[in-house]
Backbone as a chain_set.jsonl record, in Angstrom:
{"seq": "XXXXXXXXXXXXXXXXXXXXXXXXXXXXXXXXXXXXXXXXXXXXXXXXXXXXXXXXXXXXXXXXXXXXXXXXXXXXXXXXXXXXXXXXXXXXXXXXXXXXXXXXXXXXXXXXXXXXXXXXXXXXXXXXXXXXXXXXXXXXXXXXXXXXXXXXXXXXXXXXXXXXXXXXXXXXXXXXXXXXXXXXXXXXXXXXXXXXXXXXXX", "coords": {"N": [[19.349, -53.57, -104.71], [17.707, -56.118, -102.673], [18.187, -56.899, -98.963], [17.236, -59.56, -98.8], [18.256, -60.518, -101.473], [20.656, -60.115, -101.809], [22.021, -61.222, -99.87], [21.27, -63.901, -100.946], [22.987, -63.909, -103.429], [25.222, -63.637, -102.171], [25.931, -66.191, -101.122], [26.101, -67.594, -103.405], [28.168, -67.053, -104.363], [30.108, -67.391, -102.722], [29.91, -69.995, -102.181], [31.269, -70.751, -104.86], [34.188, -69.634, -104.435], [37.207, -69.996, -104.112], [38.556, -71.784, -101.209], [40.722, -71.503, -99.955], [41.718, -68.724, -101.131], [39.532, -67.284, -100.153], [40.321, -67.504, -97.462], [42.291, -66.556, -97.106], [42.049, -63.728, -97.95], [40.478, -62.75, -96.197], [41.071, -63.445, -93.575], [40.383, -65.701, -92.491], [38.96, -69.163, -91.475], [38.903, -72.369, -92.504], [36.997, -75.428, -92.982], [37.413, -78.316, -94.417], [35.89, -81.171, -93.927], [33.668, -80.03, -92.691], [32.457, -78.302, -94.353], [32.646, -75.639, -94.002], [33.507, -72.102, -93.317], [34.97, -70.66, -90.725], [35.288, -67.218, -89.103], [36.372, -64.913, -86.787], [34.186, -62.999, -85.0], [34.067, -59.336, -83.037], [34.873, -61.111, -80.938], [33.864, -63.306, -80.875], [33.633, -66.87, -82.23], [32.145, -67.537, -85.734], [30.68, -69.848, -87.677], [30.208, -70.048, -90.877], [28.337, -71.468, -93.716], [28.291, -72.259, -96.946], [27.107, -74.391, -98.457], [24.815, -75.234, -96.724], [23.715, -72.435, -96.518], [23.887, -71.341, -94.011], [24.192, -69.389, -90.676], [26.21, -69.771, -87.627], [26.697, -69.772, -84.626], [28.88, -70.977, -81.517], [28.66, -70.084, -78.994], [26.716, -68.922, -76.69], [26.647, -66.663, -75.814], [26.935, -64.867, -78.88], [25.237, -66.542, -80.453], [22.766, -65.035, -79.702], [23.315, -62.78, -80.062], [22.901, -63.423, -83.034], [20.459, -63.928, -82.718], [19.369, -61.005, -82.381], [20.482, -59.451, -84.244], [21.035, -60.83, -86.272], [20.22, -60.587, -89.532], [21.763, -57.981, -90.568], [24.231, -59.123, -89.803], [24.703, -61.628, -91.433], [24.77, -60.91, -94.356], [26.683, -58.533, -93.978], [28.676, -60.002, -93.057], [28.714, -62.442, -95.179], [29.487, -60.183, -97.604], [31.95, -59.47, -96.719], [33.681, -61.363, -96.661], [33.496, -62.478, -99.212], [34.763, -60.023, -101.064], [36.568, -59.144, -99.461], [40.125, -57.752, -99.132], [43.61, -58.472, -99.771], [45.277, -56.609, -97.69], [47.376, -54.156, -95.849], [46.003, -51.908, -92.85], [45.852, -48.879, -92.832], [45.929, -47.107, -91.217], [45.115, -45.042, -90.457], [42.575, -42.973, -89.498], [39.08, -42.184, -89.711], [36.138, -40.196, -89.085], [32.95, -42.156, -90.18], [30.946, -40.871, -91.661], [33.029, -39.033, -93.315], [34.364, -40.978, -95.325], [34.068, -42.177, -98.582], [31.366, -41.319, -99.885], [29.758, -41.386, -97.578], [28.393, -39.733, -96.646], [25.676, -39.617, -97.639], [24.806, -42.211, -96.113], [25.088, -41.943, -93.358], [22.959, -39.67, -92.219], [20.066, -38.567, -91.494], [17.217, -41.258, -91.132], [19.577, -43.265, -91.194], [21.492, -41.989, -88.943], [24.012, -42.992, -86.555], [23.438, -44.394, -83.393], [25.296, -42.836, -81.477], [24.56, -40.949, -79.842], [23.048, -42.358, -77.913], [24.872, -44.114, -76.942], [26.906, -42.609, -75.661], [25.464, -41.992, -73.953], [24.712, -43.563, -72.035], [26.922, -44.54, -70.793], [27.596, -42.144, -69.931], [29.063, -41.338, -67.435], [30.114, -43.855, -66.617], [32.995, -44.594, -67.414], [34.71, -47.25, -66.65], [33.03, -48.978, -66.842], [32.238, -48.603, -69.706], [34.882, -50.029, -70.773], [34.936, -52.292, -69.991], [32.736, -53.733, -71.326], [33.868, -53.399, -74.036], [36.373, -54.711, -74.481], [36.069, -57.08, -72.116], [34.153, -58.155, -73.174], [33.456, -57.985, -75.692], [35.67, -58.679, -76.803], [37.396, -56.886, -77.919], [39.873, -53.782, -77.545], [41.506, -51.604, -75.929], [42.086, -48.111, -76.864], [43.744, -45.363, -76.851], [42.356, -42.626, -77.14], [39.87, -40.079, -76.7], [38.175, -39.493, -73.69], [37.766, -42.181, -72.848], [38.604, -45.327, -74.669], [37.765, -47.742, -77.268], [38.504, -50.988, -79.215], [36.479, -52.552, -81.418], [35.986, -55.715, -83.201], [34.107, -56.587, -85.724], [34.986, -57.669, -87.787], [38.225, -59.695, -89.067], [40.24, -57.413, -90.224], [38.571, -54.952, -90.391], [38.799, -53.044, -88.146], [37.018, -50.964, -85.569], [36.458, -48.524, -84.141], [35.87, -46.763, -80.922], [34.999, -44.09, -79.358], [35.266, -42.476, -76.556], [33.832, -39.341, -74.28], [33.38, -38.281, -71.085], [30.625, -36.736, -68.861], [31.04, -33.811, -67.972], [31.079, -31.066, -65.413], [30.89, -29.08, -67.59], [30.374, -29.963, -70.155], [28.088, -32.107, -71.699], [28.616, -35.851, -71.98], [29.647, -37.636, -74.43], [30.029, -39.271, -77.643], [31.945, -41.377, -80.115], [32.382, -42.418, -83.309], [34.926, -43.643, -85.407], [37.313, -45.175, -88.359], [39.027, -47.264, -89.993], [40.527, -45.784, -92.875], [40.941, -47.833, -94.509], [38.839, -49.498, -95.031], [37.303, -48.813, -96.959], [38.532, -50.268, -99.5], [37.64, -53.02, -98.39], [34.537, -53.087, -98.464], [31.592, -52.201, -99.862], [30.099, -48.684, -98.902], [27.434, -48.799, -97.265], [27.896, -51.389, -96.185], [29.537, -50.678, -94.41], [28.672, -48.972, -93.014], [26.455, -50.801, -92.115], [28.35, -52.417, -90.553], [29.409, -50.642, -87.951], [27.165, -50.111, -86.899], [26.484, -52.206, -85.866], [28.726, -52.647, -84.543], [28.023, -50.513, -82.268], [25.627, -50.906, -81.0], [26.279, -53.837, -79.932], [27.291, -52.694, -78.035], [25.674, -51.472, -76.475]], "CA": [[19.105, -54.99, -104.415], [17.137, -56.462, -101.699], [18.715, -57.208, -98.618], [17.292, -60.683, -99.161], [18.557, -61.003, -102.585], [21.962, -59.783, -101.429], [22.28, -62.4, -99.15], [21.425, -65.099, -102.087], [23.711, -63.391, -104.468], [26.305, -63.656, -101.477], [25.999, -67.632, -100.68], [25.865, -68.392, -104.514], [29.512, -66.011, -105.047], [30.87, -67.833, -101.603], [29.919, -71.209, -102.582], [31.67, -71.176, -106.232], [34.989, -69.132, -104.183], [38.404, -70.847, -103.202], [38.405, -71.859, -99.558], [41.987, -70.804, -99.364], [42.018, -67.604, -101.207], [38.876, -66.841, -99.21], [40.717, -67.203, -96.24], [43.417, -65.468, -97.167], [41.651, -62.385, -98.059], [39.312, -62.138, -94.911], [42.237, -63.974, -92.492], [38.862, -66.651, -92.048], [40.013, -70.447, -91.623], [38.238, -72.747, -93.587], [36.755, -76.788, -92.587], [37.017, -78.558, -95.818], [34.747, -81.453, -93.961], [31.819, -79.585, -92.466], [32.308, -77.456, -95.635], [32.152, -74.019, -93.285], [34.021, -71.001, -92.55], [35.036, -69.93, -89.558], [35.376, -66.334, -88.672], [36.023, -64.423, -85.472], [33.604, -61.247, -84.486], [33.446, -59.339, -81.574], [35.438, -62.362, -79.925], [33.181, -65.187, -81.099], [33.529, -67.761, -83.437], [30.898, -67.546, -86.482], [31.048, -70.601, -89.034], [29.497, -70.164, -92.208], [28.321, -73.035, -94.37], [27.693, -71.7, -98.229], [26.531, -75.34, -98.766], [23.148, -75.077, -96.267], [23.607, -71.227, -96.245], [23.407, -71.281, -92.136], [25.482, -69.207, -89.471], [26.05, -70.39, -86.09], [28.117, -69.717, -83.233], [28.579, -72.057, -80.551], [28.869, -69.207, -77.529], [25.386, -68.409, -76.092], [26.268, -64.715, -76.681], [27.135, -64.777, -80.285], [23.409, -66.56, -80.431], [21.984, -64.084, -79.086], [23.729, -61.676, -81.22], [22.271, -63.083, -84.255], [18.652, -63.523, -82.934], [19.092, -59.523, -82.338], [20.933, -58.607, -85.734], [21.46, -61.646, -87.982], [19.879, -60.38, -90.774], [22.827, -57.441, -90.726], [25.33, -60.025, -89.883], [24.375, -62.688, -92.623], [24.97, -59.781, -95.462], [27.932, -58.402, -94.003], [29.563, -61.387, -93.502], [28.88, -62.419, -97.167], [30.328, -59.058, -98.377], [33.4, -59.478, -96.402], [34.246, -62.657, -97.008], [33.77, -62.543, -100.9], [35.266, -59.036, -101.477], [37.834, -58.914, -98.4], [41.55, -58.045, -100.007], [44.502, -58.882, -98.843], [45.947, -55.676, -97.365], [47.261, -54.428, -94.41], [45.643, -51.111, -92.341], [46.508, -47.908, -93.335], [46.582, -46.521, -89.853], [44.073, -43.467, -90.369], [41.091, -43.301, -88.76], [38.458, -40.995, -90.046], [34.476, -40.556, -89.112], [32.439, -42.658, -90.96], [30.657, -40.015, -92.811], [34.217, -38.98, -94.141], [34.266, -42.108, -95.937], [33.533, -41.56, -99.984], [29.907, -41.779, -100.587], [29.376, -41.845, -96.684], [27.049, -38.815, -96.023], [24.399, -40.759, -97.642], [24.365, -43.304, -95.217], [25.299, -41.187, -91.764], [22.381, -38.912, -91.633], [18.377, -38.919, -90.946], [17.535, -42.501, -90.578], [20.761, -44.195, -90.812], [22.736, -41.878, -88.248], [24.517, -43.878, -85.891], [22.934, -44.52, -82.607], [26.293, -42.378, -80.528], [24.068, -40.608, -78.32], [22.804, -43.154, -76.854], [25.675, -44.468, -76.319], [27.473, -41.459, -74.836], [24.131, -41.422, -72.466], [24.591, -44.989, -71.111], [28.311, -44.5, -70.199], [28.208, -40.834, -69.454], [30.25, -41.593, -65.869], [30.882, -44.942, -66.564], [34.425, -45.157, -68.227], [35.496, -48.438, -66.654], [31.886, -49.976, -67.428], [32.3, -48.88, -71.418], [35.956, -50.499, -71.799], [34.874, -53.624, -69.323], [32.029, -53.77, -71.954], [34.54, -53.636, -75.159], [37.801, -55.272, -73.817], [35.919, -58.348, -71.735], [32.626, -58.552, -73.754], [33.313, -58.14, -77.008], [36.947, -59.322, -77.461], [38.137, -55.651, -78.394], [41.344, -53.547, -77.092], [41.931, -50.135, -75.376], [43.26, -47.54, -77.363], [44.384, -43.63, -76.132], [41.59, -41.551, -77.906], [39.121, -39.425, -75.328], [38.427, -40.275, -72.176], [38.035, -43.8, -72.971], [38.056, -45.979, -76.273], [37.968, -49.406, -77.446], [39.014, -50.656, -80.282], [35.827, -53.515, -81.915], [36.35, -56.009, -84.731], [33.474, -56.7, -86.779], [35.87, -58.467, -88.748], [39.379, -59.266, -88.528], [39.877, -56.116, -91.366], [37.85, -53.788, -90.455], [38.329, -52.594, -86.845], [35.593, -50.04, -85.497], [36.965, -47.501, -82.541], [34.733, -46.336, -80.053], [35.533, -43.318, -78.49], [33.899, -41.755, -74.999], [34.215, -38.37, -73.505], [32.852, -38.597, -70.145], [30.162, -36.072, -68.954], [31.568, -33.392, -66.644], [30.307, -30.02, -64.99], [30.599, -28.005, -68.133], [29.914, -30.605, -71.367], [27.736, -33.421, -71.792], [29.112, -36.741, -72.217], [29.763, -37.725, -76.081], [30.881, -40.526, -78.442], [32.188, -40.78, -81.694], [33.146, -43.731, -84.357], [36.247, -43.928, -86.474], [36.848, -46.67, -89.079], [40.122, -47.055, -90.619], [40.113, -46.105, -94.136], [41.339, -49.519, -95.74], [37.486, -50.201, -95.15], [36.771, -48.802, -98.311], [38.945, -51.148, -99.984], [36.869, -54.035, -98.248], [33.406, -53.28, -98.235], [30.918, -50.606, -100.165], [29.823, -47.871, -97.817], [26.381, -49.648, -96.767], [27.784, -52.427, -95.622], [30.434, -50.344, -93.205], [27.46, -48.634, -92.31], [26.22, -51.908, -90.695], [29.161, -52.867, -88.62], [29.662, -49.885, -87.353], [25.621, -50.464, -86.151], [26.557, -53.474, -85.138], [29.284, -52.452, -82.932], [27.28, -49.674, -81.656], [24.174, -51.667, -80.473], [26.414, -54.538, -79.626], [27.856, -51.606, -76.996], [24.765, -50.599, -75.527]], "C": [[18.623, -55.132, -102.973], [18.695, -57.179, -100.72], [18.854, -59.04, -98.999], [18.018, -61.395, -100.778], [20.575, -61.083, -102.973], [22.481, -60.55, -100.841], [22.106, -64.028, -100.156], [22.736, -65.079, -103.252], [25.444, -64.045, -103.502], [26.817, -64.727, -101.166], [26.293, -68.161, -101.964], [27.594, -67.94, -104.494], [30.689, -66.96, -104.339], [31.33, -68.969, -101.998], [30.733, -71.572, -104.04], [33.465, -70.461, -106.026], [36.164, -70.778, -103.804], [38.463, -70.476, -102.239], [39.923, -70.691, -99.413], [42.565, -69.318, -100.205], [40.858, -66.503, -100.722], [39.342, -66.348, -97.767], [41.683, -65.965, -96.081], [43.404, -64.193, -97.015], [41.165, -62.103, -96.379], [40.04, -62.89, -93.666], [40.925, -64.622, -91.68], [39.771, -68.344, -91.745], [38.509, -71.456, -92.063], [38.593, -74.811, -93.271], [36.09, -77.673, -93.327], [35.997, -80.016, -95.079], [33.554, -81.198, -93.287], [31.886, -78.55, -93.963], [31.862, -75.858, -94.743], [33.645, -73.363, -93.215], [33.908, -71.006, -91.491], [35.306, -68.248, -89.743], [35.285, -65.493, -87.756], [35.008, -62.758, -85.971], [33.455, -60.841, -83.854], [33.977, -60.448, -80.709], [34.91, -63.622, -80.064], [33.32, -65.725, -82.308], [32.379, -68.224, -84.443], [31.458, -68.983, -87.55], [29.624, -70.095, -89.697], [29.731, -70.778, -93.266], [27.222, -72.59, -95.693], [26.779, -73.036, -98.655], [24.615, -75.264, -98.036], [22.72, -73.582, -95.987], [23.042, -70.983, -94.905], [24.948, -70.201, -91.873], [24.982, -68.844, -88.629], [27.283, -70.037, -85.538], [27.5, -70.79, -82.053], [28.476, -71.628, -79.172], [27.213, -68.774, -77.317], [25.327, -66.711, -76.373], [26.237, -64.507, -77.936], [25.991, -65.371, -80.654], [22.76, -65.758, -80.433], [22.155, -62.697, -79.542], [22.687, -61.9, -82.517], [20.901, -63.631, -84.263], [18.723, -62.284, -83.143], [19.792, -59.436, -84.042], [21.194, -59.405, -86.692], [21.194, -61.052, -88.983], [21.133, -58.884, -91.078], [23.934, -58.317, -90.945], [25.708, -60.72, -90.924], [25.356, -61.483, -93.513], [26.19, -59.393, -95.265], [28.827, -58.655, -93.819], [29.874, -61.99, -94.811], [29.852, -61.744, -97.758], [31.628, -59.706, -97.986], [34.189, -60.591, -96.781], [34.985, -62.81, -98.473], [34.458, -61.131, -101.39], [36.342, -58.392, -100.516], [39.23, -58.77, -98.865], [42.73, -57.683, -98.263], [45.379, -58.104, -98.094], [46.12, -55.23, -95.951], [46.511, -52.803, -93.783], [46.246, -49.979, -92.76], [46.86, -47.414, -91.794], [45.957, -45.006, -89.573], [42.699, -43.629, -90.489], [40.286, -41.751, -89.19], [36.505, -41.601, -89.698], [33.718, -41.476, -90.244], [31.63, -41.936, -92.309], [31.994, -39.453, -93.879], [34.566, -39.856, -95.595], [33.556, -41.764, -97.447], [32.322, -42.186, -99.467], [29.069, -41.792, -98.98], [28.376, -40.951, -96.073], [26.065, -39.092, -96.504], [23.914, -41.497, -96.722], [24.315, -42.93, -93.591], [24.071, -40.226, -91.461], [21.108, -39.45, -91.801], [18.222, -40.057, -90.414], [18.463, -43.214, -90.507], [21.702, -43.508, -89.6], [22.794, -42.675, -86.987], [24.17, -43.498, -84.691], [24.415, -43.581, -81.128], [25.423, -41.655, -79.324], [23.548, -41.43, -77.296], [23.577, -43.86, -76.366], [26.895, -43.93, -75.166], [26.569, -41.22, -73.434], [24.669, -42.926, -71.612], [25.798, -45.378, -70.62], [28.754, -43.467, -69.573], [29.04, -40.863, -68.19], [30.364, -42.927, -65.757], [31.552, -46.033, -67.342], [34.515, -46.756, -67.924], [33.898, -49.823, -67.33], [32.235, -50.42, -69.697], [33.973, -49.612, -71.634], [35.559, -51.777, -70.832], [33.891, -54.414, -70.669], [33.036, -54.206, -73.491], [35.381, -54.334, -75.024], [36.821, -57.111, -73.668], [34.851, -58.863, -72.47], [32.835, -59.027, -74.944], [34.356, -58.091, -77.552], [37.67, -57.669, -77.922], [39.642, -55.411, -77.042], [41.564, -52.208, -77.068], [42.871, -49.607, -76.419], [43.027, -45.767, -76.812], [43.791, -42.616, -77.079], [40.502, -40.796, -76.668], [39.831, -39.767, -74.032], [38.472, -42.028, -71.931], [37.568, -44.374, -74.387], [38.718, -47.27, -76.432], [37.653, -49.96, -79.204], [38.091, -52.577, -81.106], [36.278, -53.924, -83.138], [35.29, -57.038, -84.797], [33.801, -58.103, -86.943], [37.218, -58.275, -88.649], [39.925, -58.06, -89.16], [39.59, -55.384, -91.243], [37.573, -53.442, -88.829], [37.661, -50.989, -86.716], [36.406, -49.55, -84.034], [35.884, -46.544, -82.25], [35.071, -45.23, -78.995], [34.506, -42.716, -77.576], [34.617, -40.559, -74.23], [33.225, -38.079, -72.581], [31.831, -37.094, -70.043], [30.926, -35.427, -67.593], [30.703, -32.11, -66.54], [30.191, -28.806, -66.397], [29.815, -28.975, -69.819], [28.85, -32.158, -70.746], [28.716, -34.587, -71.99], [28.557, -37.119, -74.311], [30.511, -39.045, -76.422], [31.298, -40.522, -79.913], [32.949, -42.171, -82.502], [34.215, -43.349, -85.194], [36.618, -45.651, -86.894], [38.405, -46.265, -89.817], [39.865, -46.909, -92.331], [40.648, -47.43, -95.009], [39.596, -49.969, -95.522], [37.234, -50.02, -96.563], [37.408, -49.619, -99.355], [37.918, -52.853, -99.879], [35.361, -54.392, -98.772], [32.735, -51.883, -98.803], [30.305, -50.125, -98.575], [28.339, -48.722, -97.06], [26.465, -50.492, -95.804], [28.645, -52.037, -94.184], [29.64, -49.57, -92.444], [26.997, -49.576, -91.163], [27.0, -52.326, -89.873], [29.668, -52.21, -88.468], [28.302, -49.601, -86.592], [26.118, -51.099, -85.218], [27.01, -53.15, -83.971], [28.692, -51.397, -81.789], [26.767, -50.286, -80.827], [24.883, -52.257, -79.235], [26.696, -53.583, -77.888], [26.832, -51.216, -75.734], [23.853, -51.436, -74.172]], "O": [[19.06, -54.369, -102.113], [19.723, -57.676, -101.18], [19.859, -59.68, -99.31], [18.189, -62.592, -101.009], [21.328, -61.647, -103.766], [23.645, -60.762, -101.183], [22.788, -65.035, -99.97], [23.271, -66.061, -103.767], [26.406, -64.637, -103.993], [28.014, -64.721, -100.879], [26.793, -69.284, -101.9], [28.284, -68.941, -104.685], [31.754, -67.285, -104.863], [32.511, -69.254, -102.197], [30.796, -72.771, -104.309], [34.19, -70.557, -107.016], [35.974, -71.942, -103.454], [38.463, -69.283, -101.933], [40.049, -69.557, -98.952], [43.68, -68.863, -99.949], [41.001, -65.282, -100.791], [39.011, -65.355, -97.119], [41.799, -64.969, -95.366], [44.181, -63.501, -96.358], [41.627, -61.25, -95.621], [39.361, -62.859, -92.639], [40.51, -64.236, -90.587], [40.988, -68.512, -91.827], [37.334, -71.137, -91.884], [39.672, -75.403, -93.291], [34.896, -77.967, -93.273], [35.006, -80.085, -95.807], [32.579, -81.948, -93.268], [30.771, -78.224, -94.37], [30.855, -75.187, -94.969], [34.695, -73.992, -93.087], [32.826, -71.323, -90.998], [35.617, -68.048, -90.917], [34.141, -65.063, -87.609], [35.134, -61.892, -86.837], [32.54, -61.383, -83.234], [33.365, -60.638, -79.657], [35.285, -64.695, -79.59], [33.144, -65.1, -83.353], [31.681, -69.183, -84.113], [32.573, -68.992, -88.071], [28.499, -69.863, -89.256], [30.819, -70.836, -93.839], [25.992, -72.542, -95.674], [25.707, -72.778, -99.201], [23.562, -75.249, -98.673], [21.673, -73.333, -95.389], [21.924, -70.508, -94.701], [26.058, -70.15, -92.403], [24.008, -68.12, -88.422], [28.459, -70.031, -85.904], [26.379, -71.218, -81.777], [28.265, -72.417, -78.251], [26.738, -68.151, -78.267], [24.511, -65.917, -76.843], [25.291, -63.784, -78.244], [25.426, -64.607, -81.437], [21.955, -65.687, -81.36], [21.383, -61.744, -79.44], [21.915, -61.055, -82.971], [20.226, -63.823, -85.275], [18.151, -61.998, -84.195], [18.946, -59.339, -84.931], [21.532, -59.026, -87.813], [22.229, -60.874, -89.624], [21.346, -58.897, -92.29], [24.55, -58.354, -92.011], [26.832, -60.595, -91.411], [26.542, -61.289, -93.246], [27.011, -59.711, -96.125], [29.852, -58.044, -94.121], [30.961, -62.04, -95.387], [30.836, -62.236, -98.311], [32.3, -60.375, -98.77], [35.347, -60.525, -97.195], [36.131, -63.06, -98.847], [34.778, -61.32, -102.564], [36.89, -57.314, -100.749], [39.705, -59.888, -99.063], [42.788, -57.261, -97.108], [46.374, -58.715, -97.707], [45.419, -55.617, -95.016], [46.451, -52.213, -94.862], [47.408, -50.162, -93.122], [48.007, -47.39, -91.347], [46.259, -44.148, -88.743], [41.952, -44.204, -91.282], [40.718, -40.607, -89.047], [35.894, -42.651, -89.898], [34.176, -41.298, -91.373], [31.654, -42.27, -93.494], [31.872, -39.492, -95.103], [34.942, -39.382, -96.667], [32.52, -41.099, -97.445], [32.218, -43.23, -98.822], [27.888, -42.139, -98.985], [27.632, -41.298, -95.156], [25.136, -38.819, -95.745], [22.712, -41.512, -96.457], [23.629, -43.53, -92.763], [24.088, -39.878, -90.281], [20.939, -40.606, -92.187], [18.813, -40.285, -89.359], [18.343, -44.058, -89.618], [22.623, -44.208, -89.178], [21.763, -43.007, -86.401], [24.41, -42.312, -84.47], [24.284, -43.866, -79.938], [25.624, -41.812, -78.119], [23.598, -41.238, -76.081], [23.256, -44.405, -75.31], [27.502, -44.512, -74.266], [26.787, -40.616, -72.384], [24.945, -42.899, -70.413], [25.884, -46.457, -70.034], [29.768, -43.419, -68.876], [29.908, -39.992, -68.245], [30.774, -43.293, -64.656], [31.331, -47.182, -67.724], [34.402, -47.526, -68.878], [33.866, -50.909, -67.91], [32.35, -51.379, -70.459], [34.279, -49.725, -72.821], [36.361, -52.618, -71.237], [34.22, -55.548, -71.02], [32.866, -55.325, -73.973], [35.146, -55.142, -75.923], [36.8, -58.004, -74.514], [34.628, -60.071, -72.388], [32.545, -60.16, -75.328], [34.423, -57.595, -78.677], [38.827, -57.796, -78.323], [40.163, -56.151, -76.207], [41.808, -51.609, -78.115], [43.913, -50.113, -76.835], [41.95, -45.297, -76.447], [44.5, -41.853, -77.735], [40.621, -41.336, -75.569], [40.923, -40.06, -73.545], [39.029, -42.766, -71.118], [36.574, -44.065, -75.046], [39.759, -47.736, -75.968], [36.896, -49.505, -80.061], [38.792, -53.571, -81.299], [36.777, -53.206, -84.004], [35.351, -58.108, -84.191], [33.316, -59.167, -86.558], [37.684, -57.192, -88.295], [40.203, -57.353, -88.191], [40.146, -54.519, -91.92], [36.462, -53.523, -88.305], [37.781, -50.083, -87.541], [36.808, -50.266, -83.117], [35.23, -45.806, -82.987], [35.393, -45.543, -77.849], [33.305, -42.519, -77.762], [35.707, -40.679, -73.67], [32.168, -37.63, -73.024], [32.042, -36.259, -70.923], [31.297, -36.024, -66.582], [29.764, -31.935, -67.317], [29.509, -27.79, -66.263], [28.832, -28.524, -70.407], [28.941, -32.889, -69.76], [29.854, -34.171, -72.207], [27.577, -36.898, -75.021], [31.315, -39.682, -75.741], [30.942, -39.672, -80.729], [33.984, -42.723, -82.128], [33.957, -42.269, -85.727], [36.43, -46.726, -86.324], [38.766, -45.121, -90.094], [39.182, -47.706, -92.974], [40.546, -47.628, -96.22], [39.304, -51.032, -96.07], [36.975, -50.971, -97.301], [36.668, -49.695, -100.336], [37.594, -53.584, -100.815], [34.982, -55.444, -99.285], [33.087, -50.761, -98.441], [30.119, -50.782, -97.551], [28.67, -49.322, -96.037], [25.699, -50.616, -94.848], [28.584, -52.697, -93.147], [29.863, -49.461, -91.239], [27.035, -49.431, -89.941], [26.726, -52.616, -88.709], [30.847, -52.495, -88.679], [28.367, -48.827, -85.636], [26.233, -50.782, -84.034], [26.475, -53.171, -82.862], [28.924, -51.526, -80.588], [27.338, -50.345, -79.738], [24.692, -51.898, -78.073], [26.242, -53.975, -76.813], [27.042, -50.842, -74.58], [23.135, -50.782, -73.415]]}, "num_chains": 1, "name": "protein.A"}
């Protein structure tokens, strides 16, 4: 299916859903008169409105997010929303390729942009968690030399790990995704916000 058709499929599924077992699932909050969703990402507030199929944020960055990636966003907002269950984290973090079905989506053109992100932090730790922490609403956690801990979605947090460059290794990065993703979202779509948070990073 087309992305575009994925995104119709996704507004029609939304629009015919219960607000409050929508919310429930995807821990969204729900404004029975503008008829929108809310949902935090990355620290900003997204509504989405199945009625004029729009989403808007009201923060100048979260704009500016989805001139650069809406058309990811849209889609995997959809997904999450309508197929989000109600569970809590397992607490095991594994590469994204790990992930059933996920070496499809991790190599040639889809692999995940880490070197460049390992290049644009290589000596500067306090830049990449000032970057995750104050930027993008995330939260330090004790993996490398430095890592931060993005949410997408409230569900599906994305950890960003950085091992600085020193006199004998390069500098490196590396994603982990908790497996309750696969509960949420087919592999594709964890594909994209684990883009997302990438990019959003760089």
């Amino acid at each position: 299916m087309s992305m575009v058709g994925g995104e119709q499929k996704g507004w029609e599924q939304l629009s015919q859903s219960s607000p409050g077992d929508v919310c429930k699932r995807g821990l969204a909050a729900y404004d029975p008169i503008s008829n929108a969703y809310t949902i935090k990402s990355f620290g900003w507030d997204f509504q989405l409105n199945p009625a004029d199929r729009t989403v808007t944020c009201d923060m100048p960055e979260g704009g500016a997010f989805l001139k650069r990636l809406g058309d990811f966003y849209r889609l995997s907002s959809l997904w999450y929303l309508n197929a989000a269950k109600d569970i809590a984290l397992t607490g095991r973090l594994v590469m994204p390729q790990n992930l059933s079905g996920g070496e499809l989506f991790f190599r040639g053109s889809h692999v995940l942009p880490l070197s460049r992100l390992a290049i644009r932090y290589e000596s500067a730790k306090e830049a990449f968690l000032s970057k995750g922490i104050d930027a993008l609403g995330g939260a330090a956690a004790a993996y490398g030399d430095a890592a931060v801990v993005l949410y997408p979605y409230p569900r599906i947090p994305i950890t960003l790990l950085l091992w600085l460059k020193d006199d004998e290794f390069p500098a490196r990065a590396e994603c982990l995704i908790d497996t309750s993703a696969e509960f949420h979202l087919p592999i594709d779509i964890i594909w994209m916000t684990a883009m997302m948070s990438i990019l959003l990073m760089q």
